[in-house]
C-alpha positions as protocol buffer text, in pm:
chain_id: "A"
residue {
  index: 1
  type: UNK
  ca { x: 8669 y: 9414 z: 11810 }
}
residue {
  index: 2
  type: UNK
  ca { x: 8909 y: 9546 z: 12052 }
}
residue {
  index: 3
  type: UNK
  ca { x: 9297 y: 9452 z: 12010 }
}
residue {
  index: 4
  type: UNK
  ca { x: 9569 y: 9427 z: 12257 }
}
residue {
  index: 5
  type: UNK
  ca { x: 9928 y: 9356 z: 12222 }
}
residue {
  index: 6
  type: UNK
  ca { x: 10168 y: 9382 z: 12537 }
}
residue {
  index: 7
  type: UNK
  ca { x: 10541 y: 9330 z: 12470 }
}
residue {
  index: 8
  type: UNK
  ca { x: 10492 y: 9202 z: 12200 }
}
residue {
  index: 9
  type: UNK
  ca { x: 10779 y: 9016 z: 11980 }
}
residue {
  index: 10
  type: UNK
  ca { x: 10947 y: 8753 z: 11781 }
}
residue {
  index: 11
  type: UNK
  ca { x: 11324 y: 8690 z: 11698 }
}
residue {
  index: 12
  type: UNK
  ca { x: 11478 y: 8546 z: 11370 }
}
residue {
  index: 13
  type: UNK
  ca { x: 11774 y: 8325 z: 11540 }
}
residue {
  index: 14
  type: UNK
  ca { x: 11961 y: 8598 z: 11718 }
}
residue {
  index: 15
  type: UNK
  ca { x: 11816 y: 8911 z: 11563 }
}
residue {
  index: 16
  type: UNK
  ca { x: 11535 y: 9055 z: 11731 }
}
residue {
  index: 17
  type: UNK
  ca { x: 11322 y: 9139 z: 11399 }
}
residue {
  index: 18
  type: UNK
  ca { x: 10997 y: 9315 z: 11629 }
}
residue {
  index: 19
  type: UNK
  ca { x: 11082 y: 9443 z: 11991 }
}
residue {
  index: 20
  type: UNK
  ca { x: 10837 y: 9515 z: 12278 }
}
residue {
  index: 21
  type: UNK
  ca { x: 10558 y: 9628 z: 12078 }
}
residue {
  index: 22
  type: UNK
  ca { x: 10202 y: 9701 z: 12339 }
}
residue {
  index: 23
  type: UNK
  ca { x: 9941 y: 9865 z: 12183 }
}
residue {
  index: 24
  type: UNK
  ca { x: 9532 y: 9904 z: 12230 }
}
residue {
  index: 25
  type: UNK
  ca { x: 9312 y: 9940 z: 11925 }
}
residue {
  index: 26
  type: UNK
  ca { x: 8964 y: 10005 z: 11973 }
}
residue {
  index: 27
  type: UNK
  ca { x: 8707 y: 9850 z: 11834 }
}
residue {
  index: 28
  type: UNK
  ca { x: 8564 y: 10030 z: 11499 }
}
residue {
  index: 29
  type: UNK
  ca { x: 8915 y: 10177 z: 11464 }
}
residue {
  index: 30
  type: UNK
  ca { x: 9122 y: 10262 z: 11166 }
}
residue {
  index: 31
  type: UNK
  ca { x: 9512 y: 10191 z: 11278 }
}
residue {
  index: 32
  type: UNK
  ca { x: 9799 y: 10215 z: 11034 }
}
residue {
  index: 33
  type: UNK
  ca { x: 10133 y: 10128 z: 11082 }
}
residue {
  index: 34
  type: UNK
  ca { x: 10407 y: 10299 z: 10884 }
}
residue {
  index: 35
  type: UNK
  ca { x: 10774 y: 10276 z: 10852 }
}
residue {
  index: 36
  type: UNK
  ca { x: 11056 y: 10170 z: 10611 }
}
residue {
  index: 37
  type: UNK
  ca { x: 11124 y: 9856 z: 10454 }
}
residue {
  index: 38
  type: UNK
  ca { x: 11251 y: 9613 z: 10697 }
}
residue {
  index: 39
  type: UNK
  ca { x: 11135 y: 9807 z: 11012 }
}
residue {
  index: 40
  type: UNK
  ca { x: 10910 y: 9497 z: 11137 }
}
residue {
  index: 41
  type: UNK
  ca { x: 10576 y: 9594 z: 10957 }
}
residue {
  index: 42
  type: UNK
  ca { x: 10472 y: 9278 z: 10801 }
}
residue {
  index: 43
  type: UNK
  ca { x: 10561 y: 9055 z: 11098 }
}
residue {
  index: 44
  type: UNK
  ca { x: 10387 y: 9251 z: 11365 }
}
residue {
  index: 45
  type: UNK
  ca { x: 10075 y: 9232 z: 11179 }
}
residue {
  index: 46
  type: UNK
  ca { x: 10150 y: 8828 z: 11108 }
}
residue {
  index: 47
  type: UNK
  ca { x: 10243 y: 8848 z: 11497 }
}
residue {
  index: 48
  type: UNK
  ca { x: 9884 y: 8977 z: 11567 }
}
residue {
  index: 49
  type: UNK
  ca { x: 9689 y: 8736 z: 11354 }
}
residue {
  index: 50
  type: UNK
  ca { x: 9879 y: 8449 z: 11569 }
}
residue {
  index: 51
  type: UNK
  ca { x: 10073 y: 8360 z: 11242 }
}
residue {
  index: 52
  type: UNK
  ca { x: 10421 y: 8329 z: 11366 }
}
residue {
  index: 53
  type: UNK
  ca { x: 10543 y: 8032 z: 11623 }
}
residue {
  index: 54
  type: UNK
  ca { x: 10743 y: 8129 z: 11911 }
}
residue {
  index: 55
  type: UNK
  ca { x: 10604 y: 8485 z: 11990 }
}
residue {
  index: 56
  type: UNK
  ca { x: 10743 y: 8691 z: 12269 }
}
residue {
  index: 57
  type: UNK
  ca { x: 10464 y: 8889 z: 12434 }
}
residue {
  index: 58
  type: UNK
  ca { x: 10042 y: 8884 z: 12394 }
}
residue {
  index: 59
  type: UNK
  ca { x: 9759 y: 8946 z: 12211 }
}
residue {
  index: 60
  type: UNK
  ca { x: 9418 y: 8959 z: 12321 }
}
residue {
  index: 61
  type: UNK
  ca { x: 9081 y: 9032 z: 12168 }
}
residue {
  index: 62
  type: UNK
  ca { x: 8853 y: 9146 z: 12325 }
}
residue {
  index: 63
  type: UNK
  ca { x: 9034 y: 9081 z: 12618 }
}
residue {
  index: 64
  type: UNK
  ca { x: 9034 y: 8705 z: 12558 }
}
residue {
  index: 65
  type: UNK
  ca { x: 9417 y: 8520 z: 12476 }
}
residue {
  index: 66
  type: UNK
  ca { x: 9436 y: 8492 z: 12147 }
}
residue {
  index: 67
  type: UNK
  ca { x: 9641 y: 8154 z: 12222 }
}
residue {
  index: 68
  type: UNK
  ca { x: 9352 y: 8026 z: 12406 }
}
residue {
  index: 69
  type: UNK
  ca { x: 9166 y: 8057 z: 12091 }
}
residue {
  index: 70
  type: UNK
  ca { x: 9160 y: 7717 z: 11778 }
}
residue {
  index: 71
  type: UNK
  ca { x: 9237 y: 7822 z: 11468 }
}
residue {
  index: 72
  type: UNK
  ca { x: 8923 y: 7848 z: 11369 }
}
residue {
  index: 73
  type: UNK
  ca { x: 8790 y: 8053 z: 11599 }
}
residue {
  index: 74
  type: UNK
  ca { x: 9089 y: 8299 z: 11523 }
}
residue {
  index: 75
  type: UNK
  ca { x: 8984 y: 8303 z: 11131 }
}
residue {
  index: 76
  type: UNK
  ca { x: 8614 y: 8375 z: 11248 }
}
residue {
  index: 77
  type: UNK
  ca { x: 8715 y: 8672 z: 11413 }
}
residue {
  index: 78
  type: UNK
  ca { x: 9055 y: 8760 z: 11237 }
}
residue {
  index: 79
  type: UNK
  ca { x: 9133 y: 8786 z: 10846 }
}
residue {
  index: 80
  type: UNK
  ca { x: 9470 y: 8886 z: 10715 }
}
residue {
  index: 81
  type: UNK
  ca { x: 9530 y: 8960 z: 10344 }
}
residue {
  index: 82
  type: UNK
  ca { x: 9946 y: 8969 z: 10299 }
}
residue {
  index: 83
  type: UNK
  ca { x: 10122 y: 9136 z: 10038 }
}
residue {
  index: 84
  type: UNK
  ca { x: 10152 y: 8838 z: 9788 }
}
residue {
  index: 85
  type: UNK
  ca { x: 10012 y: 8545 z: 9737 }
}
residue {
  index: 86
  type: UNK
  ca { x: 10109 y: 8233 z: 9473 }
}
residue {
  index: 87
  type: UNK
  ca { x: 9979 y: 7896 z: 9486 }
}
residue {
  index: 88
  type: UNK
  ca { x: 10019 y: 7642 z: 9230 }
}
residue {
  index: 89
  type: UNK
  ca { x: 9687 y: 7520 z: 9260 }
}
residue {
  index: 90
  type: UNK
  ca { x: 9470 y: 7547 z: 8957 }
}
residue {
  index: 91
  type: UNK
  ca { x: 9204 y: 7792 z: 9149 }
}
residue {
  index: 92
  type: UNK
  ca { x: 8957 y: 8035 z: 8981 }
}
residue {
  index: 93
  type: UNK
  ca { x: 8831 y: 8348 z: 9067 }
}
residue {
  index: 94
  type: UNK
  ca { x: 8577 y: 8282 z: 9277 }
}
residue {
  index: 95
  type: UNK
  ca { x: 8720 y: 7920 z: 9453 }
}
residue {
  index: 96
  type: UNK
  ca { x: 8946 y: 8177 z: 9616 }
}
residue {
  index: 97
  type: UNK
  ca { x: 8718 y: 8371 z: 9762 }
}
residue {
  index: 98
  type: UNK
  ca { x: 8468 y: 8073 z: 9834 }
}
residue {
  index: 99
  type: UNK
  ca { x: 8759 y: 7977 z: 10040 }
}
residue {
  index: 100
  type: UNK
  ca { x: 8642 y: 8343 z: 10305 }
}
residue {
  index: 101
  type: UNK
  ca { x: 8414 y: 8094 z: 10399 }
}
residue {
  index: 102
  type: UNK
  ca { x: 8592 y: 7801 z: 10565 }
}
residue {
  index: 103
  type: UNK
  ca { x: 8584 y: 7882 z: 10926 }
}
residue {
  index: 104
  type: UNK
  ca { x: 8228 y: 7895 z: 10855 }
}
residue {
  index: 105
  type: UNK
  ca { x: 8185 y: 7555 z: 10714 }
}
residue {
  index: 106
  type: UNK
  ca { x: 8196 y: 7234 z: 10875 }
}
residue {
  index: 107
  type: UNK
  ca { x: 8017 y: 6864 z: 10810 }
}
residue {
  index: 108
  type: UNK
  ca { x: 7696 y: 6974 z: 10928 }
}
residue {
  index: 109
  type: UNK
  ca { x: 7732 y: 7314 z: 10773 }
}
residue {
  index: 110
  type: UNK
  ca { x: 7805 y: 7287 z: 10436 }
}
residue {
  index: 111
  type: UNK
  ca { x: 7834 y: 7566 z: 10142 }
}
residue {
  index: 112
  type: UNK
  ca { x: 7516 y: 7683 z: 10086 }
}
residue {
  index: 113
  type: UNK
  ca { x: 7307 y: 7986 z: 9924 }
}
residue {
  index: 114
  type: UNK
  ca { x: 7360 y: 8208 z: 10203 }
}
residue {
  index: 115
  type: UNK
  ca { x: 7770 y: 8142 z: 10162 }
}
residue {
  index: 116
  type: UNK
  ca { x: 7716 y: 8213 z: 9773 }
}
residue {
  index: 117
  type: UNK
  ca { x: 7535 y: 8549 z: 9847 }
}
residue {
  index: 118
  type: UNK
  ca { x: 7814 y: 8660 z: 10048 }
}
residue {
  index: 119
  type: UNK
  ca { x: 8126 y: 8554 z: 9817 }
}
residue {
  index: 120
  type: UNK
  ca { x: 7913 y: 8763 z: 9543 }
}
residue {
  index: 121
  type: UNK
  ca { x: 7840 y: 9053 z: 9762 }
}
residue {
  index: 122
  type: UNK
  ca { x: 8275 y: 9017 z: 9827 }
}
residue {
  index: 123
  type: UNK
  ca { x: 8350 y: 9003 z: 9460 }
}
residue {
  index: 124
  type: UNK
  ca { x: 8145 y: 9316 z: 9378 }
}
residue {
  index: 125
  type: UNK
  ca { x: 8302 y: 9533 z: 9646 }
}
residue {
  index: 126
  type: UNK
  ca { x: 8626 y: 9510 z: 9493 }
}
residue {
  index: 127
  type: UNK
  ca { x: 8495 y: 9537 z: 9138 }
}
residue {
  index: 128
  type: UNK
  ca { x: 8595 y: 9171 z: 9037 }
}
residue {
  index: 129
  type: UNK
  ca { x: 8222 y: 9026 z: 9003 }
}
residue {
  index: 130
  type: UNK
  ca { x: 8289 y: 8999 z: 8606 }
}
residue {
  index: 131
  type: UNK
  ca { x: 8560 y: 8768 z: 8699 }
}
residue {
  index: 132
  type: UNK
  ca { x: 8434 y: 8478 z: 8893 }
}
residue {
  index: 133
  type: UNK
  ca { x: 8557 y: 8184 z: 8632 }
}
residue {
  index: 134
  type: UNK
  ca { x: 8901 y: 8321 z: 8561 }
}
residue {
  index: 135
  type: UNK
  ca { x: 9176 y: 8162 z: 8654 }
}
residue {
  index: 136
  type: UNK
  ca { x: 9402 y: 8285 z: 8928 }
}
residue {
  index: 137
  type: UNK
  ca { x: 9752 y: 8221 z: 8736 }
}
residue {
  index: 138
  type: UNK
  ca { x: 9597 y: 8464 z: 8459 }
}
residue {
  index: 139
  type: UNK
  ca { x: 9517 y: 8730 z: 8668 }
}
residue {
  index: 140
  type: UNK
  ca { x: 9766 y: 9082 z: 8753 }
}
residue {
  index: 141
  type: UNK
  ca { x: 9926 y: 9140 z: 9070 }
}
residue {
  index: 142
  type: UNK
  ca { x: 9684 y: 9426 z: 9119 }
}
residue {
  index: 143
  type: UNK
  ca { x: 9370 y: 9179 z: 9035 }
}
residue {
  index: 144
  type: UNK
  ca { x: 9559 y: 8907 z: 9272 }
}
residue {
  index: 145
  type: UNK
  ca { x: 9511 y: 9180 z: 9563 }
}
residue {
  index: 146
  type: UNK
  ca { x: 9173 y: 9228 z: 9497 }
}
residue {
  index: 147
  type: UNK
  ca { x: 9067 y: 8903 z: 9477 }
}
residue {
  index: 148
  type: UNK
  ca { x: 9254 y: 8821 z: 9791 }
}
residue {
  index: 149
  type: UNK
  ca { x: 9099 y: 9142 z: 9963 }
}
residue {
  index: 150
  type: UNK
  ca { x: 8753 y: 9014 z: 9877 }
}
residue {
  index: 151
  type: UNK
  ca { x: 8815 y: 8641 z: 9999 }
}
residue {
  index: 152
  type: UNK
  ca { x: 8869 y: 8846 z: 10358 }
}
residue {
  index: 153
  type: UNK
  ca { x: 8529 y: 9004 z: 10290 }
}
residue {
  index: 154
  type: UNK
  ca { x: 8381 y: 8701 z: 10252 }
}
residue {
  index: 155
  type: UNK
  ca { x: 8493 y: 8568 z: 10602 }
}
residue {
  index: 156
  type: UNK
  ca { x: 8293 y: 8827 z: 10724 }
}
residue {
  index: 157
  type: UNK
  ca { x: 8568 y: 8900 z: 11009 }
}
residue {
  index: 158
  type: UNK
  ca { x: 8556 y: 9144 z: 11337 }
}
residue {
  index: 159
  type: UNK
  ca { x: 8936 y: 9262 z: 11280 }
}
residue {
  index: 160
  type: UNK
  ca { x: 9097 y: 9307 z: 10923 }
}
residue {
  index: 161
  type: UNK
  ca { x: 9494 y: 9295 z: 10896 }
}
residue {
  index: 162
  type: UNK
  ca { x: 9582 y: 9411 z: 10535 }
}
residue {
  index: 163
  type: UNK
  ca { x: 10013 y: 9406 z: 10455 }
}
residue {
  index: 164
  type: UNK
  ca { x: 10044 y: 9676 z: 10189 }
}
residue {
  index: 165
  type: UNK
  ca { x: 9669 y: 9633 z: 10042 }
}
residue {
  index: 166
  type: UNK
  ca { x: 9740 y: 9919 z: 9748 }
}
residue {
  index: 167
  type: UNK
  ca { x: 10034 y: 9748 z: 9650 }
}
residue {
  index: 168
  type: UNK
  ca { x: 10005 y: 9688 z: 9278 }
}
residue {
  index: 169
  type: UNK
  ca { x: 9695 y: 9848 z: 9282 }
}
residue {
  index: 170
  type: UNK
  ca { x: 9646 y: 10131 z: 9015 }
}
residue {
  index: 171
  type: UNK
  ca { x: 9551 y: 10458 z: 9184 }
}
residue {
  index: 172
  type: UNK
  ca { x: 9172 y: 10444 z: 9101 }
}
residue {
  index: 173
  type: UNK
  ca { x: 9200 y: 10121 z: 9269 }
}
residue {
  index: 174
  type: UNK
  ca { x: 9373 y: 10250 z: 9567 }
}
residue {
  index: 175
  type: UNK
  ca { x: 9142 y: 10553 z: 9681 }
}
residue {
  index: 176
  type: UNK
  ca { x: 8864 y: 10265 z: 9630 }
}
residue {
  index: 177
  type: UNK
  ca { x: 8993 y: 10031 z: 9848 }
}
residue {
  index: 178
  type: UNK
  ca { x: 9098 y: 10262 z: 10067 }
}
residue {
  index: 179
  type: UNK
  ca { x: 8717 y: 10399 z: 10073 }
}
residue {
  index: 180
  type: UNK
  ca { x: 8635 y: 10051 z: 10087 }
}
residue {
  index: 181
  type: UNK
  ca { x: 8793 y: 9961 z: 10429 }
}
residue {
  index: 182
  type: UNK
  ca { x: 8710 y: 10275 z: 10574 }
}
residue {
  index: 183
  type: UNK
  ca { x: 8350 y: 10232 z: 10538 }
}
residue {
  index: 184
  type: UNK
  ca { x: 8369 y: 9864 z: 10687 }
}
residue {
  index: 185
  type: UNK
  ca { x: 8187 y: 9807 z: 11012 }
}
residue {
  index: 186
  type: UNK
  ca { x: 8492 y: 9630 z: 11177 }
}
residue {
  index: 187
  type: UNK
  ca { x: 8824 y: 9713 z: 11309 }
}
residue {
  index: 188
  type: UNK
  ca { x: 9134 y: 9752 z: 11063 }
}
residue {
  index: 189
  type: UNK
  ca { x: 9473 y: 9738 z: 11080 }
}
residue {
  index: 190
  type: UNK
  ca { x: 9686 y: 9826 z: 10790 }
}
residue {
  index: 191
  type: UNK
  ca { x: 10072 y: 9850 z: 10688 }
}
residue {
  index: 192
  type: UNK
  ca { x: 10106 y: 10138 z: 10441 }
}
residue {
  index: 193
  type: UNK
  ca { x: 10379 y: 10305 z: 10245 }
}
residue {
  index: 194
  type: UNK
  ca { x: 10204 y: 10590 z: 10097 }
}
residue {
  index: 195
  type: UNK
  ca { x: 10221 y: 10847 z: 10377 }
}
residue {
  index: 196
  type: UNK
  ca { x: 9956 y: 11070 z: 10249 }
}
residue {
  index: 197
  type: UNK
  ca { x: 9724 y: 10767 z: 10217 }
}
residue {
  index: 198
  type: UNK
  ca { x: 9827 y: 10771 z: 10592 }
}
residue {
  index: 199
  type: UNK
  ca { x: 9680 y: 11057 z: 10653 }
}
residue {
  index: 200
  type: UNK
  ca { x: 9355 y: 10933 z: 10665 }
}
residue {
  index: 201
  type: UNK
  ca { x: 9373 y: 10646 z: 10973 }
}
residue {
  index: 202
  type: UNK
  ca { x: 9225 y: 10735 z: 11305 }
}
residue {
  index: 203
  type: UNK
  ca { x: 9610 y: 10640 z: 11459 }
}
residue {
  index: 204
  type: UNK
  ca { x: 9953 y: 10540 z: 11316 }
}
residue {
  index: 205
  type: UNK
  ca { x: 10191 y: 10345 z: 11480 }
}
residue {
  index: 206
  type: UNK
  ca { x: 10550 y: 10442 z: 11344 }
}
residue {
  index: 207
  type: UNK
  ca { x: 10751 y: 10138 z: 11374 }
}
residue {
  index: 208
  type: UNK
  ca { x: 11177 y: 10156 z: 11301 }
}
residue {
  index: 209
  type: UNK
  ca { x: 11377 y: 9879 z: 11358 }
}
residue {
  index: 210
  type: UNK
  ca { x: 11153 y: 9652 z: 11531 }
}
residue {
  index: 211
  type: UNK
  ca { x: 11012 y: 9894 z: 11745 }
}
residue {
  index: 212
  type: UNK
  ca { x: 10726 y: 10128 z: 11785 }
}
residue {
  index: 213
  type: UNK
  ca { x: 10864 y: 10443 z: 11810 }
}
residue {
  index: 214
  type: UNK
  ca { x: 10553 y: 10668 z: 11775 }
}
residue {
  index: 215
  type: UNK
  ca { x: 10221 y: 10623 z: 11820 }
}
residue {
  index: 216
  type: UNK
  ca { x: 9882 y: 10897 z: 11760 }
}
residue {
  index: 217
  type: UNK
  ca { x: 9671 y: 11070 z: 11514 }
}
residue {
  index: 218
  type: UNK
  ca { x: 9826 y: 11182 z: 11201 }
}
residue {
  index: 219
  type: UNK
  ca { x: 9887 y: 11504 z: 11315 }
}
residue {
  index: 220
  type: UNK
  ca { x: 10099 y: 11420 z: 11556 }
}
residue {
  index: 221
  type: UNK
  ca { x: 10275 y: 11133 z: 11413 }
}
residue {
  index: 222
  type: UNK
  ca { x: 10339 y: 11280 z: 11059 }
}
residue {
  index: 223
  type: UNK
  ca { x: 10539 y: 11545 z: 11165 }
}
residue {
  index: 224
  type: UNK
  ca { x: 10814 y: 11712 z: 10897 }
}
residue {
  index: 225
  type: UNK
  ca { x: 11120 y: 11660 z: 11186 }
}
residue {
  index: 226
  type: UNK
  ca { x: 11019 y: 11243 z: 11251 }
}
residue {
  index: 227
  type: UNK
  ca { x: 10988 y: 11177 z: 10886 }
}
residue {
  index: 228
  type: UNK
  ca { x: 11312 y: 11362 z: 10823 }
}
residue {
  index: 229
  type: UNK
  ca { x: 11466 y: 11094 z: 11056 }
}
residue {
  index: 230
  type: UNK
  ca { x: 11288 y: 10811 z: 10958 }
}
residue {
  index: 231
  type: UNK
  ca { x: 11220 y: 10792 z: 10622 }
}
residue {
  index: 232
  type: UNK
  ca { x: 11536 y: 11055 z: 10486 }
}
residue {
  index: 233
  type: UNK
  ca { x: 11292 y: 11268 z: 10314 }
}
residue {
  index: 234
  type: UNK
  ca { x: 11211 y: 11668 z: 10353 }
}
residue {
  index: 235
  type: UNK
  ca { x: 10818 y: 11637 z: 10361 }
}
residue {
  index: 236
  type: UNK
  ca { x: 10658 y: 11973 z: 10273 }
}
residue {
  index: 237
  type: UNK
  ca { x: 10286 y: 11978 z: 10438 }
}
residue {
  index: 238
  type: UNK
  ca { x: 10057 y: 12136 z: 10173 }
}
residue {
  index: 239
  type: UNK
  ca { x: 9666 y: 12235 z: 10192 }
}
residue {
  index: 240
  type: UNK
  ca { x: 9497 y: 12096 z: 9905 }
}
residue {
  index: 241
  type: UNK
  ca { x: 9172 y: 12361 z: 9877 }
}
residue {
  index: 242
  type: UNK
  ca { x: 8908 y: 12153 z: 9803 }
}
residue {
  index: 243
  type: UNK
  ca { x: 8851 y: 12027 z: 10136 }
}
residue {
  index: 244
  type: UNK
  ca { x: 9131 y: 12162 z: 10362 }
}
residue {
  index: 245
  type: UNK
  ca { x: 9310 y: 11812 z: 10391 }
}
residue {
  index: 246
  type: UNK
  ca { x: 9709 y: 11816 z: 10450 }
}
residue {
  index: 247
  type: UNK
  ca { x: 9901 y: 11640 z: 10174 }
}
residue {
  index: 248
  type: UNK
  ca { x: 10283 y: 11632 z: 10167 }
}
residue {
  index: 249
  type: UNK
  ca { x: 10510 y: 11723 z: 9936 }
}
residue {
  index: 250
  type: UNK
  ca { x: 10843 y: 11492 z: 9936 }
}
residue {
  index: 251
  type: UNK
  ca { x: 11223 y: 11563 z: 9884 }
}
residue {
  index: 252
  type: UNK
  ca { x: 11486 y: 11341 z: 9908 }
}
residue {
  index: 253
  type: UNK
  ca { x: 11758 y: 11412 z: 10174 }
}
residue {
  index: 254
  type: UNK
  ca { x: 12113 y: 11412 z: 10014 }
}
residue {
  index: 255
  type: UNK
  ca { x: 11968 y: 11361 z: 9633 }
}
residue {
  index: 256
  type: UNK
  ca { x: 12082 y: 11732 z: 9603 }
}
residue {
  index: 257
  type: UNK
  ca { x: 12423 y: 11638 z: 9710 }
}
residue {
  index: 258
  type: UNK
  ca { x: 12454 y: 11356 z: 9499 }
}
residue {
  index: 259
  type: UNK
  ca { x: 12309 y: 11543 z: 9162 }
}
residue {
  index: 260
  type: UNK
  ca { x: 12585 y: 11820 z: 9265 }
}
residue {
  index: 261
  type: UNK
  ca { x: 12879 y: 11570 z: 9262 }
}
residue {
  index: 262
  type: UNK
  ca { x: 12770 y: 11400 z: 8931 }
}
């Protein structure tokens, strides 16, 4: 699924908290966006799922208005796993990722076999297929985020947005997601912290303050000079010899100055 965004914004009151954002995301892509906390990450993605009232802007999938679309229609094509999740509800395991299935479902259409196959084929992709009668309040953050990443497998969407998905994760966890979503057959969007996890999206978008500032393949985007500016940090590229890939190596700007006045 192809993605579109053109001026793209939203405003918190009188502070403009994303600005002018157009982008165009192919279908089959892998995009990250990148940037530090409070640089409009997590509401451009809500802003492209439709999520937020009052948008400045447009999105448009596959060239179709994304406003023009119901709800469910939207979570048939479009599934959006944020950062954290908490309900109060007394769900297990597997009711929250039975829940993937929704826009599927309807009076005529009830849960069926096929809908079980699919919640069990979700489970096992993120390693959680032992856990299907647990209860949700019991679980870690990092099983939370797993759980939630498989009830977005199960709605079997065209476009996935993931806020942060290695965020609690442990770091076998992480490179299997990570593997995970690259593999998928559908086009992903992702806000990430870890730069050199970064590294391996088809395009970043580098967003500060609202705004996207940069936009390209990681070579061009990850350069030492932007991330000097952006994220305060010397970044030292490195070639790790086991398959040529570019890692970097991070300092923190002024930490020497501070350790020499202490």
């Amino acid at each position: 699924m192809r993605l579109a965004t053109t001026a793209l914004g939203w405003a918190a009151g009188a502070r403009q908290i994303v600005s002018d954002v157009t982008l165009d995301i192919a279908p089959g892509e892998t995009f990250g966006l990148i940037g530090p906390n409070g640089s409009g990450k997590s509401t451009l993605l809500r802003l492209m799922a439709g999520l937020v009232p009052r948008a400045e802007g447009s999105v448009l999938l596959n060239d179709v208005p994304l406003v023009s679309l119901s709800r469910q229609e939207v979570a048939r094509r479009i599934a959006f796993v944020e950062q954290q999740v908490e309900t109060s509800d007394a769900l297990s395991v597997c009711d929250v990722v039975e829940l993937g299935r929704t826009p599927w479902l309807s009076a005529v259409v009830p849960f069926g076999p096929q809908d079980a196959d699919i919640v069990r084929e979700a489970l096992d992709a993120v390693g959680m297929a032992d856990r299907v009668a647990q209860g949700w309040s019991t679980l870690s953050g990092g099983e939370r985020q797993r759980v939630q990443i498989a009830r977005a497998l199960a709605q079997r969407p065209r476009l996935l947005l993931l806020d942060e998905p290695t965020n609690h994760l442990d770091i076998h966890h992480q490179l299997a997601l990570l593997r995970l979503v690259s593999r998928l057959p559908v086009t992903v969007i992702l806000a990430l912290h870890d730069l050199n996890q970064a590294m391996e999206c088809d395009r970043l978008g580098v967003m500060e303050s609202g705004h996207l500032i940069a936009c390209g393949s990681p070579a061009e985007v990850l350069t030492p000079e932007r991330l000097a500016a952006i994220f305060r940090v010397r970044a030292t590229p490195l070639r790790d010899p086991a398959d040529n890939s570019t890692l970097f190596r991070f300092q923190c700007l002024g930490c020497e100055t501070e350790r020499t006045r202490k």
